[in-house]
N, CA, C and O atoms as a GROMACS GRO file, in nm:
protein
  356
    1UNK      N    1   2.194  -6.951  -3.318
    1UNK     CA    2   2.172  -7.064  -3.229
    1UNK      C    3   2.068  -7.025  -3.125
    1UNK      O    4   2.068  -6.908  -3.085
    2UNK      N    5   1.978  -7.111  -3.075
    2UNK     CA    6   1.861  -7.092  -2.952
    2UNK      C    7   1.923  -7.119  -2.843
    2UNK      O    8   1.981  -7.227  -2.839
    3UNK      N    9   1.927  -7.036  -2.736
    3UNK     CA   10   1.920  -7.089  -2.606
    3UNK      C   11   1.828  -7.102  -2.514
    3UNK      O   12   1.742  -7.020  -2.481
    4UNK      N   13   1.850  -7.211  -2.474
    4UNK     CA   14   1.688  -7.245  -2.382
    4UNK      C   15   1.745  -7.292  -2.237
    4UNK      O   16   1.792  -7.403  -2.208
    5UNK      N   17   1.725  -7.158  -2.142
    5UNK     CA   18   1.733  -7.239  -2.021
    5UNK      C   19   1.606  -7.293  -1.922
    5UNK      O   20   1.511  -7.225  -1.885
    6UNK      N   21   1.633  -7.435  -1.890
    6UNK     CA   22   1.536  -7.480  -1.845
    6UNK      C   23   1.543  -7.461  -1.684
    6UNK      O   24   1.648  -7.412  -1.642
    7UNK      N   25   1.466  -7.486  -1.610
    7UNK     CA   26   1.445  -7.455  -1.414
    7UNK      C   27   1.392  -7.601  -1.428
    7UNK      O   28   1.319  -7.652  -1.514
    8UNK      N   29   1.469  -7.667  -1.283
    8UNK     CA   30   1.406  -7.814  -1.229
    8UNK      C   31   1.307  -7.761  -1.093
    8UNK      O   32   1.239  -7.828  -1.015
    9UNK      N   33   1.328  -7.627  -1.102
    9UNK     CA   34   1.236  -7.579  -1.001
    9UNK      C   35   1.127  -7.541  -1.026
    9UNK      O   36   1.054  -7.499  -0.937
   10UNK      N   37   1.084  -7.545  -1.170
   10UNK     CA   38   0.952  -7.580  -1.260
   10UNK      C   39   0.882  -7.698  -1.291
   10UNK      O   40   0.786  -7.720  -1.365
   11UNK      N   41   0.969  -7.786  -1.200
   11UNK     CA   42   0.873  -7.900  -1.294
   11UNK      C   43   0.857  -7.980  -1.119
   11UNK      O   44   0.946  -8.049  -1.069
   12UNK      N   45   0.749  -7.954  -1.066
   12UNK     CA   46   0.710  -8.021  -0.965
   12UNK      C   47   0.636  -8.146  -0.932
   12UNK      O   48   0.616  -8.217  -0.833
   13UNK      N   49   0.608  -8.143  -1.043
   13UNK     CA   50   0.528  -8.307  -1.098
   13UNK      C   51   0.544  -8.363  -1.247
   13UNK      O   52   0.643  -8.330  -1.313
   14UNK      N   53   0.466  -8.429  -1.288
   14UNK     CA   54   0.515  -8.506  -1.421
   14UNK      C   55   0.428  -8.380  -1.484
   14UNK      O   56   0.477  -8.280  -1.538
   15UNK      N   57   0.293  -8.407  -1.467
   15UNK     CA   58   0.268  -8.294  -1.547
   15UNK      C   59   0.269  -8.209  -1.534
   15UNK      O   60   0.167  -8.186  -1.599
   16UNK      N   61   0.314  -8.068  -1.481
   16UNK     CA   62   0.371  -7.943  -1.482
   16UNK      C   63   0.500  -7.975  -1.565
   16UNK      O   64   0.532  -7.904  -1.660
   17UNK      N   65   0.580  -8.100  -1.522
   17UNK     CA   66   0.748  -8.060  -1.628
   17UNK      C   67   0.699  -8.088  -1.766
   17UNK      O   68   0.743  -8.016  -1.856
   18UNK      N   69   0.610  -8.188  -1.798
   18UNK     CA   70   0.566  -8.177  -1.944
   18UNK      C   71   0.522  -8.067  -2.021
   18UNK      O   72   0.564  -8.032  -2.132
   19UNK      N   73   0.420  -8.010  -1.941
   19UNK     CA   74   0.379  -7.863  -1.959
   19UNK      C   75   0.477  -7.737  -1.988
   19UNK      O   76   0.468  -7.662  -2.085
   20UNK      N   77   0.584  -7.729  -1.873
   20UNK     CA   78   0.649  -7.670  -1.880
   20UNK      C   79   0.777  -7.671  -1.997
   20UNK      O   80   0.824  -7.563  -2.031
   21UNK      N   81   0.822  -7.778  -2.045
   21UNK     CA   82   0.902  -7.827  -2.136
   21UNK      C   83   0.832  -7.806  -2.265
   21UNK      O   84   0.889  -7.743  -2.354
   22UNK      N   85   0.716  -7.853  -2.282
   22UNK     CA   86   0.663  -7.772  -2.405
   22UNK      C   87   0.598  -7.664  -2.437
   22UNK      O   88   0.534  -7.642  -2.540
   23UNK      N   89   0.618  -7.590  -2.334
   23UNK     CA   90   0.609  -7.423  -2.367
   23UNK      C   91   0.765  -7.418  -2.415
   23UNK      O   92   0.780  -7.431  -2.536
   24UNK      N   93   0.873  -7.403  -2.344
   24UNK     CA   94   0.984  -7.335  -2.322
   24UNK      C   95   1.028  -7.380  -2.436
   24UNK      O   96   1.082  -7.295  -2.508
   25UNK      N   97   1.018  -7.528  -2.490
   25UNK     CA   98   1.080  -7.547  -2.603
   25UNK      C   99   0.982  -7.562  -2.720
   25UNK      O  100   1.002  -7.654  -2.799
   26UNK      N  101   0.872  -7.474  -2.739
   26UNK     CA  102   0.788  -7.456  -2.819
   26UNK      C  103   0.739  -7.577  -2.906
   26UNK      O  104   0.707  -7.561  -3.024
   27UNK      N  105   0.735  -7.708  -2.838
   27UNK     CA  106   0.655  -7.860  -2.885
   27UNK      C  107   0.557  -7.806  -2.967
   27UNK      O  108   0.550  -7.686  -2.941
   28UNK      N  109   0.477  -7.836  -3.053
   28UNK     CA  110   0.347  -7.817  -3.072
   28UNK      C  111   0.249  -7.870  -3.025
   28UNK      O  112   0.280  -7.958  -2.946
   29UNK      N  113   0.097  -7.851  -3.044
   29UNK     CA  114   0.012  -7.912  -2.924
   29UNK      C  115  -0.048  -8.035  -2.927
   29UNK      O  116  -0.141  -8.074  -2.856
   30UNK      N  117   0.023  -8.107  -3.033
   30UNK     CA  118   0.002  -8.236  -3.020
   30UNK      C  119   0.110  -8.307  -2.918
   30UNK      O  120   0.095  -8.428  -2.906
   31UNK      N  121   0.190  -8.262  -2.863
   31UNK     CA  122   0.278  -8.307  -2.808
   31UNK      C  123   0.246  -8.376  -2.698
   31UNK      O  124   0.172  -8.327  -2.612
   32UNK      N  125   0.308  -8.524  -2.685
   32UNK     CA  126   0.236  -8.640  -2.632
   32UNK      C  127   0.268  -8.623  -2.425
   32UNK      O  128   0.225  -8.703  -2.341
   33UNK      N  129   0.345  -8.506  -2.398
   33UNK     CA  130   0.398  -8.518  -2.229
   33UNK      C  131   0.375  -8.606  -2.189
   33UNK      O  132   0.284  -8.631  -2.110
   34UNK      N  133   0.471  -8.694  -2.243
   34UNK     CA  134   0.567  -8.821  -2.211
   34UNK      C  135   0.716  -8.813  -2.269
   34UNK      O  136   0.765  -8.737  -2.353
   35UNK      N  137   0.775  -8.929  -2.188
   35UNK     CA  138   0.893  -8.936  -2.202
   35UNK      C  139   0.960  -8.991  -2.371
   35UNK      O  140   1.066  -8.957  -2.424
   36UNK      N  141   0.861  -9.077  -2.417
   36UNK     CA  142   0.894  -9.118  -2.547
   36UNK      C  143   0.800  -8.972  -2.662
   36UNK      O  144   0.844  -8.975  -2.777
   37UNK      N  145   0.732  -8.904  -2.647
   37UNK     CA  146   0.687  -8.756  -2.671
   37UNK      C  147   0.778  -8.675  -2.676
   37UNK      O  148   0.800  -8.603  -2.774
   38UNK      N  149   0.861  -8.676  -2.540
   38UNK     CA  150   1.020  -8.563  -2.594
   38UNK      C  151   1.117  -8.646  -2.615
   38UNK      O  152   1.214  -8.571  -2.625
   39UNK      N  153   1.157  -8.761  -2.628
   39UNK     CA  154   1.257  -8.788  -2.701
   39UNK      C  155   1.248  -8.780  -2.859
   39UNK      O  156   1.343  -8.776  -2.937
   40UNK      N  157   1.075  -8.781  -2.897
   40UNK     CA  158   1.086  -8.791  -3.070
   40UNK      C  159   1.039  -8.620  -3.094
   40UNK      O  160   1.017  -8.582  -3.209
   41UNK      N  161   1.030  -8.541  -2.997
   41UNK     CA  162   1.045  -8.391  -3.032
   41UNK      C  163   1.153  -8.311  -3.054
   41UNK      O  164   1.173  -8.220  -3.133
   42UNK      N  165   1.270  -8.402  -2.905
   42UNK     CA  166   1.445  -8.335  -2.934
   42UNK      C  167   1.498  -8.379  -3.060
   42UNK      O  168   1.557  -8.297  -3.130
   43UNK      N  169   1.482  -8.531  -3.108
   43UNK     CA  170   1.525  -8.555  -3.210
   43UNK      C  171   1.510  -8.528  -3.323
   43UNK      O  172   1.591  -8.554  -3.411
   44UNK      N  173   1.388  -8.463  -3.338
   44UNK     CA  174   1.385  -8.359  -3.466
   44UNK      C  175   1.440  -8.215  -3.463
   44UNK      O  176   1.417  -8.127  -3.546
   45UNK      N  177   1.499  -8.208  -3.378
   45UNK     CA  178   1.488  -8.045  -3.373
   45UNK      C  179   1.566  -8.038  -3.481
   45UNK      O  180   1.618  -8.138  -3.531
   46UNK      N  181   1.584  -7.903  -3.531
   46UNK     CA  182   1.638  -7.887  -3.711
   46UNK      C  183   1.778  -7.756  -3.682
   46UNK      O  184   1.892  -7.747  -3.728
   47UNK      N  185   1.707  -7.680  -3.592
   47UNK     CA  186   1.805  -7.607  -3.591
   47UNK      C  187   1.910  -7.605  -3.482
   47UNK      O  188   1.875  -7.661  -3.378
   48UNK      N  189   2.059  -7.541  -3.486
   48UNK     CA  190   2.127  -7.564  -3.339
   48UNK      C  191   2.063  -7.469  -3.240
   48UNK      O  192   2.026  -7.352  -3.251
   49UNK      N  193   2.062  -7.583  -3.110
   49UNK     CA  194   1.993  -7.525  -3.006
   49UNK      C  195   2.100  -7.578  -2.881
   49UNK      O  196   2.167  -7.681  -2.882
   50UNK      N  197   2.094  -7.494  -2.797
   50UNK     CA  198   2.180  -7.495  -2.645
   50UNK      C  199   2.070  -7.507  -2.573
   50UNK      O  200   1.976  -7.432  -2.599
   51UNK      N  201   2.060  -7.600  -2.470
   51UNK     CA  202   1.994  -7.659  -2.362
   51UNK      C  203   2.056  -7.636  -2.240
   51UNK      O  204   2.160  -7.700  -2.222
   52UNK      N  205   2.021  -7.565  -2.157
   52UNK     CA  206   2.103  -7.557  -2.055
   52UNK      C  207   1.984  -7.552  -1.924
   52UNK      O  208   1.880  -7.487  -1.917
   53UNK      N  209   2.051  -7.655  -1.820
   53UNK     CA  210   1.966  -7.698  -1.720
   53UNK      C  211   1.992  -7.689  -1.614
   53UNK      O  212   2.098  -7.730  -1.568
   54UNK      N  213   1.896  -7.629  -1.542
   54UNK     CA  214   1.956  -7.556  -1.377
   54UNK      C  215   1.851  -7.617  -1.266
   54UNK      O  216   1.728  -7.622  -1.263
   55UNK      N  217   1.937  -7.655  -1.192
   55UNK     CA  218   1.828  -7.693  -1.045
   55UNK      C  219   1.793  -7.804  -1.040
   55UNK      O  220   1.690  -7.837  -0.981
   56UNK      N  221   1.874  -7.890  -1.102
   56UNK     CA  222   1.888  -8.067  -1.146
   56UNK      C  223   1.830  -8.137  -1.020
   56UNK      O  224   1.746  -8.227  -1.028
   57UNK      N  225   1.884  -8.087  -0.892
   57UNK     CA  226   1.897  -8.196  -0.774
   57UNK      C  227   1.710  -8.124  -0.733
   57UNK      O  228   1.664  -8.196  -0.645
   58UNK      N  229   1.648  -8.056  -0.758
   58UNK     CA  230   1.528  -7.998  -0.701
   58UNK      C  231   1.444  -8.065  -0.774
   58UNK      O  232   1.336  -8.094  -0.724
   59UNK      N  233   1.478  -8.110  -0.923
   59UNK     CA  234   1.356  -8.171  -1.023
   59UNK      C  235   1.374  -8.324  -0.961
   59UNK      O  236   1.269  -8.389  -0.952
   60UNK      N  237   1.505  -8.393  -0.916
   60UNK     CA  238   1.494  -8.472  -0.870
   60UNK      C  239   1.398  -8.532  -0.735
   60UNK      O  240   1.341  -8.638  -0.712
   61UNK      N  241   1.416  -8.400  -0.662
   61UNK     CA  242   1.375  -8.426  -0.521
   61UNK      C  243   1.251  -8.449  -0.542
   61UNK      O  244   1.195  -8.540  -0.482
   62UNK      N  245   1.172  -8.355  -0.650
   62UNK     CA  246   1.044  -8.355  -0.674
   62UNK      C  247   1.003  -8.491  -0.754
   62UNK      O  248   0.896  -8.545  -0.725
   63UNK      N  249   1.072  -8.538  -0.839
   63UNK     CA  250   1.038  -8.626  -0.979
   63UNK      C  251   1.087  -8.796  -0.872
   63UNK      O  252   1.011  -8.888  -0.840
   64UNK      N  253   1.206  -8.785  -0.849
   64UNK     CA  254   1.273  -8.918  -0.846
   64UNK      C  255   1.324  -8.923  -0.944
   64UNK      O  256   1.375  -8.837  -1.015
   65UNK      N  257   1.304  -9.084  -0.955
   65UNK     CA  258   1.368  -9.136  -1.109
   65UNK      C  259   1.302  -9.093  -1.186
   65UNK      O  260   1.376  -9.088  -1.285
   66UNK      N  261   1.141  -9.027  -1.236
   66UNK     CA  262   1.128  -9.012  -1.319
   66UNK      C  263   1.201  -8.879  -1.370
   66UNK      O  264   1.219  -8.860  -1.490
   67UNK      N  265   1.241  -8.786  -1.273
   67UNK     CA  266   1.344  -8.660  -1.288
   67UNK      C  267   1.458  -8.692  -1.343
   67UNK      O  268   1.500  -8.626  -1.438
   68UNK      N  269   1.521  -8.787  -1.297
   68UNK     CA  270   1.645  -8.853  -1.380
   68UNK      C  271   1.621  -8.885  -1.518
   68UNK      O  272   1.687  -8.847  -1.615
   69UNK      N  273   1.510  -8.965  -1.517
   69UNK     CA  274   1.499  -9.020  -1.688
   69UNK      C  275   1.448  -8.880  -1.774
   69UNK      O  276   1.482  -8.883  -1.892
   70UNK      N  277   1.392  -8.789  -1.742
   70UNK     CA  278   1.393  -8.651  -1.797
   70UNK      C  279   1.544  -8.618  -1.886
   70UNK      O  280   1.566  -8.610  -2.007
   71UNK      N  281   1.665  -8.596  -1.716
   71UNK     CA  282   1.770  -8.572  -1.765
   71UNK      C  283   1.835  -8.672  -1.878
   71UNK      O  284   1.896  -8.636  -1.979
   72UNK      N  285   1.809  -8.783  -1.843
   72UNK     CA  286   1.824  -8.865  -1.916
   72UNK      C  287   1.817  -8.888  -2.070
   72UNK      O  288   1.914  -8.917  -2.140
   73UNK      N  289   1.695  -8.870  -2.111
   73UNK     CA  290   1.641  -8.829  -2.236
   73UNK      C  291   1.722  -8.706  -2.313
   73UNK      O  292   1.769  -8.707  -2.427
   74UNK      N  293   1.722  -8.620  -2.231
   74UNK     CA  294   1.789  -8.530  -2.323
   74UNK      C  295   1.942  -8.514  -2.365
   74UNK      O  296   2.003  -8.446  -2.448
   75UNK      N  297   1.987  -8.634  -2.247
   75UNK     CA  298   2.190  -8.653  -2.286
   75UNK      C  299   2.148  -8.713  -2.412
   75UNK      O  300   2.167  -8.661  -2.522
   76UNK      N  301   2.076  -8.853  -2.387
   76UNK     CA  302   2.059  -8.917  -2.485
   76UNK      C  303   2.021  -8.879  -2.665
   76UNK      O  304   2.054  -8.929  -2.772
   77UNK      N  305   1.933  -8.760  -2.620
   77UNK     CA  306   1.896  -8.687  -2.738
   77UNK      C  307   1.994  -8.591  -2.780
   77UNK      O  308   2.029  -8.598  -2.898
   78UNK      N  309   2.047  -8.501  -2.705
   78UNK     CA  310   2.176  -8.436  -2.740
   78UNK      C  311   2.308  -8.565  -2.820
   78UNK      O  312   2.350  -8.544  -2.933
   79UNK      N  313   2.330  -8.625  -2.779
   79UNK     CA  314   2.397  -8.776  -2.856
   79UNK      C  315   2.387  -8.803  -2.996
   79UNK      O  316   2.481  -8.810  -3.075
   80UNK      N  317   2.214  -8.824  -3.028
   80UNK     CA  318   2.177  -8.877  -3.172
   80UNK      C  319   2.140  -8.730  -3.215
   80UNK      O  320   2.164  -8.706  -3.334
   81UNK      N  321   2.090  -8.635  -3.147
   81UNK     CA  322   2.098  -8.500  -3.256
   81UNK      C  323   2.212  -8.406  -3.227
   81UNK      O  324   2.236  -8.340  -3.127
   82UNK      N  325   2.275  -8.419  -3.340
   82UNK     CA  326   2.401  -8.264  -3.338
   82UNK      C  327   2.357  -8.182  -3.344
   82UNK      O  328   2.442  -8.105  -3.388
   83UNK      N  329   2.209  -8.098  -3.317
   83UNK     CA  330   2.184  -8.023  -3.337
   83UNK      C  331   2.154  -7.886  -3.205
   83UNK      O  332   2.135  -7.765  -3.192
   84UNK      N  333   2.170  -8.024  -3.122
   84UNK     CA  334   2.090  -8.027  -2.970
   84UNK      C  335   2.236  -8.010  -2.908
   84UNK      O  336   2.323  -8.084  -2.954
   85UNK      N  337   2.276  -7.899  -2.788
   85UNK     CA  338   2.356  -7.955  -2.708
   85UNK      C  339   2.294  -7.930  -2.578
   85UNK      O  340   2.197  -7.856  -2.560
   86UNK      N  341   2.362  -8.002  -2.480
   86UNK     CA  342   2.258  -7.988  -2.365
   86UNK      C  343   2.362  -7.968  -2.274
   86UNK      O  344   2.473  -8.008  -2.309
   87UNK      N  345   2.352  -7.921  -2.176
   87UNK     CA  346   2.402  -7.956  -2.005
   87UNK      C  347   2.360  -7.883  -1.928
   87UNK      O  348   2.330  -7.764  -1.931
   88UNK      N  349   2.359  -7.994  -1.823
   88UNK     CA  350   2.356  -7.954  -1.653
   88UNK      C  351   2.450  -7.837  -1.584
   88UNK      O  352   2.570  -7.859  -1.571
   89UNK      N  353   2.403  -7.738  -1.550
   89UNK     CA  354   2.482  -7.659  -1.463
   89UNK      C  355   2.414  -7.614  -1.335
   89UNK      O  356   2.475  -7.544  -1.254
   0.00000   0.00000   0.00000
């Protein structure tokens, strides 16, 4: 299984967390950094992977809502892929 822990203390703008999200979770470089871009990247993922996300309220402070819909995306994607588990700690 992969574990990937992510920092909300990395993603200080939209594009740094895009950036940063597709390094850590190795996107390839077509990868669209957008929000509909990682929802159709988590949903392929093939193999089991652990997502684990730290510093939630800092990506917020920085993002807003668009920090939320981040988190967002990936409950959602953890949901339709069993492959994916995710959480906030």
């Amino acid at each position: 299984m992969n574990l990937i822990l992510l920092n909300g203390k990395r993603m200080t703008n939209k594009v740094k967390a895009h950036r940063y999200l597709k390094r850590k979770l190795k996107f390839p470089d077509y990868y669209g950094e957008n929000l509909d871009a990682l929802w159709d990247e988590l949903s392929t993922i093939a193999e089991p992977t652990d997502i684990k996300f730290i510093n939630k309220d800092i990506l917020i402070e920085n993002l807003g809502t668009y920090g939320e819909e981040i988190i967002r995306t990936f409950v959602d994607a953890a949901e339709e892929n069993k492959n994916i588990g995710f959480e906030v700690i």
